[in-house]
C-alpha positions, -999 to +999 in steps of 0.1 A: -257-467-637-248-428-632-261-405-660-239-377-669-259-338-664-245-309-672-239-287-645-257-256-653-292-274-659-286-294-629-291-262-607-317-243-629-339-228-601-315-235-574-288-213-581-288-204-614-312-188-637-324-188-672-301-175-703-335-162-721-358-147-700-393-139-720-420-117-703-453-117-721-449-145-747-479-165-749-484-183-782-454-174-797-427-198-781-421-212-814-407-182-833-392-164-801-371-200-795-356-200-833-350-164-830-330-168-794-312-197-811-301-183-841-289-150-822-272-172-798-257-190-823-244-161-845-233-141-816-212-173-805-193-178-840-194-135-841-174-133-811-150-160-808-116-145-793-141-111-775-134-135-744-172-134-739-186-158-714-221-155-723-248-143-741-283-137-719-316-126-738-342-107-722-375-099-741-412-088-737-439-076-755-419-044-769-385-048-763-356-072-770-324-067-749-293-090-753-264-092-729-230-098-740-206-105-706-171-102-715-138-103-699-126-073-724-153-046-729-131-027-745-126-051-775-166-051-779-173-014-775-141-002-795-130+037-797-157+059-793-183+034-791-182+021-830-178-016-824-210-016-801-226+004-828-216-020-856-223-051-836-257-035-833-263-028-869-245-061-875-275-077-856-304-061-871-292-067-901-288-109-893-324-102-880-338-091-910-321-114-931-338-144-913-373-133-905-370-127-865-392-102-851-377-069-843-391-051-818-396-015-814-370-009-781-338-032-793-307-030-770-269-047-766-260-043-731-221-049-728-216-065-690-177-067-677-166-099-658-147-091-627-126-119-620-115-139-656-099-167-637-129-176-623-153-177-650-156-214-673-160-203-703-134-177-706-109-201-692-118-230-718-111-205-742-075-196-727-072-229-730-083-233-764-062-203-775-029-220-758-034-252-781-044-235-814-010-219-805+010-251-809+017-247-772+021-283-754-014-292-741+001-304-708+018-276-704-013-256-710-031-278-688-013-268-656-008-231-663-043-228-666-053-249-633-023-229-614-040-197-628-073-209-619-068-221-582-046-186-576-081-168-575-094-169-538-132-174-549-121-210-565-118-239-543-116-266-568-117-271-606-112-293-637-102-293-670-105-318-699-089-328-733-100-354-760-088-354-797-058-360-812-034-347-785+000-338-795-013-344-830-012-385-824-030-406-848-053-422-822-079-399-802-075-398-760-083-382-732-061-366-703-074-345-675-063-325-648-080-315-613-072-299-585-092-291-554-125-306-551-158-306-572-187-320-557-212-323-590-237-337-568-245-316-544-269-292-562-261-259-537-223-262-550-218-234-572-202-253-598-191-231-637-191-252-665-182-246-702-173-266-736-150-249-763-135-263-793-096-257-802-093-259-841-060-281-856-053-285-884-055-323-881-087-318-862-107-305-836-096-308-794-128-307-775-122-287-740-146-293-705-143-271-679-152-269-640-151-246-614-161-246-583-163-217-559-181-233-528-216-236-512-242-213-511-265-212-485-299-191-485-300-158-463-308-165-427-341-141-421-330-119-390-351-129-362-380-113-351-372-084-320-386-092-287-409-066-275 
């Protein structure tokens, strides 16, 4: 029997890195873990409909440094800066408030994505957006996949549905795919993302995948002859 992994950990090392990336944290993985989740997790619920694709933590002895990557900067950072700097007070604040270490350099670093169509989680929440909408989820379905594939990086991708769709009384599933998506093959850069579209008779889960090809390390130039 196949087991199901989720794309991103799949390639951890390979081609993708960490989201939290700690310098200097010996004996203290056990606070600096439950202070990354609970940032992560307030920044998630915080900015739902920023289009933000993900949140990245850096830290080391003296200085904490989160990275929002967005779609929308503008949103985030508002006129004159204020949003950044509320989102910012915002944060220490929720800090504070639950006990997480504050360092003495603290930083929000606001990171534009270049190409929206391309990037998983943006797109589930397109997606999730369409349905919360009232919009017909197969009609959402193939807008999105035609908007998708229209971006030259993409060469294949997939998106998912399970809940109540159309508001029917038992739960199902429908999918649609286009192009290919080879999950096994770990040097396939392969996106992946879950969202949530909330209904008033209940929640849609959404799953999707993108694939934007193989990537192959750097050939070293050759050595000149002398």
């Amino acid at each position: 029997m196949s087991h199901v992994v989720h794309p991103f950990s799949h390639r951890l090392g390979i081609l993708r890195d960490w989201k939290s990336r700690w310098f200097g944290a010996r004996g203290k993985y056990q606070e600096l873990l439950r202070g990354d989740v609970l940032i992560r997790e307030y920044l998630t619920k915080r900015m739902r409909g920023f289009y933000v694709s993900g949140v990245e933590i850096e830290r080391s002895e003296k200085k904490l440094r989160i990275i929002l990557k967005t779609s929308r900067p503008g949103m985030i950072i508002g006129r004159s800066g204020e949003g950044s700097t509320k989102l910012r007070q915002d944060l220490l604040a929720f800090m504070k408030r639950h006990a997480i270490r504050i360092p003495e350099e603290f930083k929000v670093d606001i990171q534009e994505v270049p190409s929206p169509e391309g990037n998983a989680a943006i797109v589930a929440f397109m997606v999730a957006e369409g349905l919360e909408k009232r919009l017909p989820f197969r009609r959402v379905l193939k807008q999105t996949a035609d908007k998708i594939m229209a971006n030259r990086e993409v060469k294949g991708a997939k998106i998912a549905l399970s809940g109540r769709l159309g508001g029917g009384d038992m739960a199902r599933r429908e999918e649609i795919k286009k192009g290919g998506i080879p999950l096994q093959t770990l040097r396939a850069d392969i996106d992946f993302a879950r969202e949530k579209a909330h209904l008033p008779y209940g929640d849609i889960g959404i799953k999707v995948w993108i694939y934007k090809g193989e990537v192959f390390a750097e050939k070293k130039p050759e050595a000149k002859r002398s």
